[in-house]
C-alpha positions in Angstrom: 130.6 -76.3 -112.8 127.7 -74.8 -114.9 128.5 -73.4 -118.0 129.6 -69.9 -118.5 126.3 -68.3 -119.0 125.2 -69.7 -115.8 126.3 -67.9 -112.8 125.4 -69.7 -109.0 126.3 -67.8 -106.1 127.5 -70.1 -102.9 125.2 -68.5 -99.8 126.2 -70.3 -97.0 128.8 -73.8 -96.3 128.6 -76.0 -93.5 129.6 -79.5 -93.0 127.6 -82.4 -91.4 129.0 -84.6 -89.3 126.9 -87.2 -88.0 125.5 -87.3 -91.5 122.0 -86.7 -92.0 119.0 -88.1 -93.1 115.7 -85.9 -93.7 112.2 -87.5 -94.3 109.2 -85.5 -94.9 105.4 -87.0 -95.5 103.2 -86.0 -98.3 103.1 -82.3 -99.8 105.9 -80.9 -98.5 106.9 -77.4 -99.2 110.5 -75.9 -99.2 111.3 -72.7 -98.7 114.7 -71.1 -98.4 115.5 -68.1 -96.0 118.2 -65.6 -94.9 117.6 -64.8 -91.5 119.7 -61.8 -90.3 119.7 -61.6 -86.3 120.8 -58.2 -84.9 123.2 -58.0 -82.2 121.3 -58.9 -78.8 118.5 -60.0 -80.4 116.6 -63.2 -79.6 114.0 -65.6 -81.8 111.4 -66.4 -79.2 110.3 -69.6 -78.2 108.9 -71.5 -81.3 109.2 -75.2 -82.8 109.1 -76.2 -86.5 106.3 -78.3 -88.1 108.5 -79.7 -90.5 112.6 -80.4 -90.5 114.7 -78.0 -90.9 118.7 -77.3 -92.0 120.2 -74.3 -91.2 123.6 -73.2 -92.1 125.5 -70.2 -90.1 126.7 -67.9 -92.9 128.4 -65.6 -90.1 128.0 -64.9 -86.2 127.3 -67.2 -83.5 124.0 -68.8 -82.4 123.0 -70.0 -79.2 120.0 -72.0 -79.3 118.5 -73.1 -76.0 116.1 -76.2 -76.5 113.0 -77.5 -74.3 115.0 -79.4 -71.6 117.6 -76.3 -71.3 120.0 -77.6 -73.2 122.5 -74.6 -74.5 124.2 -75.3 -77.9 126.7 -72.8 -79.5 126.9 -73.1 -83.4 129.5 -70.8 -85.5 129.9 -69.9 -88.8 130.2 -72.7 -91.0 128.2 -75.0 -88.4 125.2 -76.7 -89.5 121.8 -76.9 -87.6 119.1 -79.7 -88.2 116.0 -79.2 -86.3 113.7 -81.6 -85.9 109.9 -81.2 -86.6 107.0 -80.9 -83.6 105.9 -79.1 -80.4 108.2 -81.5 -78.2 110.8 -80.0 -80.2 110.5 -76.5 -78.6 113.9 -73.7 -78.8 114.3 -70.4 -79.3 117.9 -68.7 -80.4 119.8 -65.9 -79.4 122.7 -63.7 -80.9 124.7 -62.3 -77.9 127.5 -61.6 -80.1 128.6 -58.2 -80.8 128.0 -58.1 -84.9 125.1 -59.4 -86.9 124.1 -63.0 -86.9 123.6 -64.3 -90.5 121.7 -68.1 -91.1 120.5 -69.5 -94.3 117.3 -72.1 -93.5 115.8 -74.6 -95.7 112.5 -75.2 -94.1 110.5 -78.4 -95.2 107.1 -78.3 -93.7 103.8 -79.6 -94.9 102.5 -77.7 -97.5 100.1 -76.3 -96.1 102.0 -75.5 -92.7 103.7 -72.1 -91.3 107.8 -72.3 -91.2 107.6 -72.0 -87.4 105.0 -71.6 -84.4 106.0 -69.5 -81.3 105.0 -71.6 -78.7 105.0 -70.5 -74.4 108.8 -71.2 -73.1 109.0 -74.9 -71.4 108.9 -76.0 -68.3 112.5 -76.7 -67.3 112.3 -77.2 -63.8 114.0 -80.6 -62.6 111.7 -83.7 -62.8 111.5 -87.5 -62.4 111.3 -87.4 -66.4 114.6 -84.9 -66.6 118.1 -87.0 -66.4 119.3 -84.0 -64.3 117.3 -85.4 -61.3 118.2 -87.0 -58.4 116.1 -89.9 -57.0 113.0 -88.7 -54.8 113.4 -85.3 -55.6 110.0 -83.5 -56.8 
């Protein structure tokens, strides 16, 4: 640990594991963030133009991603989102208490964290592995 006259403060814990490998290009800035969800309350649809890694400090999240894809993550679960608009989600908290996640965002400098972007299309499609032959 740090000295004595250093004091660090542990914000969040997860654990990895699939490992993980993060690669940004040129400026890149990173910003950290506590995001505190209310009870109920949902993110929006959105996508990230740069990686992101998200730790669940407390709560639940249920993130629902472009293809409708549902994925739970509790606390001490860890999140990587990958950049671009294909990359479309938005996150709810239907748990009963506050939802609490710590982000490190690594976008382009000169980029926002997030974009809200029009929910997907999720209906059924040749594209979609969820079809069945000649349906459309």
């Amino acid at each position: 640990m740090y000295s004595d006259d250093v004091d660090s403060t542990l914000l969040a814990n997860g654990t990895v594991d699939a490992g993980l490998s993060v690669r940004t290009r040129g400026r890149t800035r990173v910003a950290l963030h506590r995001i505190d969800v209310p009870a109920g309350a949902d993110s929006g649809w959105h996508y990230h133009p740069g990686p992101v890694i998200a730790v669940v400090a407390s709560g639940t999240v249920t993130r629902t991603l472009a293809d409708g894809t549902v994925q739970t993550t509790g606390a001490g679960g860890v999140i990587v989102e990958l950049e671009g608009p294909d990359r479309v989600h938005h996150f709810h908290n239907y748990g009963p208490r506050p939802l609490t996640i710590y982000a490190l965002y690594l976008p382009p400098a000169d980029a926002p964290l997030f974009c809200p972007a029009p929910a997907p299309d999720q209906t059924p499609g040749p594209d979609r592995p969820d079809s069945e032959p000649g349906s459309r």
